[in-house]
N, C-alpha and C positions, 0 to 999 in steps of 0.2 A: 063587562069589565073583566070577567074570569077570561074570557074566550082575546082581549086585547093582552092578556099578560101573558096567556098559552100564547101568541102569537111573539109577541114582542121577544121572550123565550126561546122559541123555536129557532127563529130568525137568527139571533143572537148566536146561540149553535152550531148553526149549518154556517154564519157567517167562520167563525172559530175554526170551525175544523177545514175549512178551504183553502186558509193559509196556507200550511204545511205544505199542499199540493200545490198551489199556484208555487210557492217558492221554492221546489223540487223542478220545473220549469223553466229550467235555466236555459236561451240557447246556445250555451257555450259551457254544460256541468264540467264538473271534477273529472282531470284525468292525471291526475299523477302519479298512478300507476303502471300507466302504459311508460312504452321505452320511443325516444324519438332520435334521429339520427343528432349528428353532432350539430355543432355550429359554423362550424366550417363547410362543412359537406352541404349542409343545408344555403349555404349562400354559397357557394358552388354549381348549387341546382335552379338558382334564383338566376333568370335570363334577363329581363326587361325591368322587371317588378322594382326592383330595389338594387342600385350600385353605390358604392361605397365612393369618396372622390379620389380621382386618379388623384395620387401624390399627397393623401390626405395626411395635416397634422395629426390626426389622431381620429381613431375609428377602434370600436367599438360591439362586436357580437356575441352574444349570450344569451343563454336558454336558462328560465327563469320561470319561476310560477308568477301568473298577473299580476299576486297581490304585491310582488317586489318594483313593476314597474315605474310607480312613481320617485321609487328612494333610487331607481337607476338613471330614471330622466335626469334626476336634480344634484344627482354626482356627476353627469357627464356633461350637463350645461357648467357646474362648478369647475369640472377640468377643463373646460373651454372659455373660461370666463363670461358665460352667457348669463350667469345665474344671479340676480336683482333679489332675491327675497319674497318672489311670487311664491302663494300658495302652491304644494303638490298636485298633479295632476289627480284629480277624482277617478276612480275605478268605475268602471259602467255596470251597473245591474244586470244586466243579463249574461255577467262572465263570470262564472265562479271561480273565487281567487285564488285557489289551488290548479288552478289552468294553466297547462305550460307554453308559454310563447316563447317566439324568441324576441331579442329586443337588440334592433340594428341603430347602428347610427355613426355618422361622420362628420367629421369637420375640416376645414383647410382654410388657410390664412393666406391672405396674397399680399402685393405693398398696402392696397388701398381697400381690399374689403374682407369678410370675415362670412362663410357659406357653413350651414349648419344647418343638419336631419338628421329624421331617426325615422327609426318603424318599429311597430309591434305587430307581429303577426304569427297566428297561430298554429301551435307545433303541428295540431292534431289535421286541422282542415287548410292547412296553408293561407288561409284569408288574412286579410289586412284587419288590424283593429284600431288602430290609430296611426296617424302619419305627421309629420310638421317638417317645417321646413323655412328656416330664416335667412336674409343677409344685411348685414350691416358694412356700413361703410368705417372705414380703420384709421386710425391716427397713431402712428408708432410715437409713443410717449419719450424714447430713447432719441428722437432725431434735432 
């Protein structure tokens, strides 16, 4: 009985203190220290990856720490009239929210449809962390 409680104990312990370290772990930690080029320059540099819509209503690019991403998606679907009342996008665990990305996106309105993206991709490693991309068909309510 002594030797299941030293056990159960132990366990208990070594579970505890592994925490801290598995959640140091991140594959995307803290860099908000570092300095990253602008926003402009930065889609400037962007060839293929990510284009803005030629002649776009409204577009979008800013360099932001992660944890802003969701309250930026949900203003910019709001200035698009995309925005329905869906819950914020959730932040992925393995990006610590002091991580600075930048956060692209466009929109353009034609007679009959309605083209809408974004991107979130990272200051530090240039990778993509999120992407979307919708179109809806348009009813000009004034006609």
């Amino acid at each position: 009985m002594k030797n299941l409680i030293t056990l159960i104990i132990s366990s208990s312990l070594l579970f505890i203190l592994t925490i801290p370290a598995l959640a140091e772990q991140l594959e995307y930690p803290a860099n908000q220290g570092k300095s990253f080029t602008s926003e402009d320059k930065f889609y400037k540099q962007l060839k293929k990856e990510y284009r803005e819509f030629e002649d776009a209503t409204y577009s979008i690019r800013r360099k932001i720490s992660y944890k802003e991403t969701p309250d930026a998606l949900m203003t910019f679907e709001e200035k698009t009239g995309r925005y329905f009342g869906q819950p914020k996008q959730k932040l992925a665990p393995n990006i610590h929210p002091e991580r600075q990305v930048y956060f692209l996106a466009s929109f353009i309105q034609s007679r009959d449809k309605e083209y809408l993206k974004f991107e979130i991709i990272d200051a530090e490693t240039k990778q993509s962390l999120a992407r979307g991309n919708s179109s809806h068909s348009y009813i000009n309510p004034y006609k």
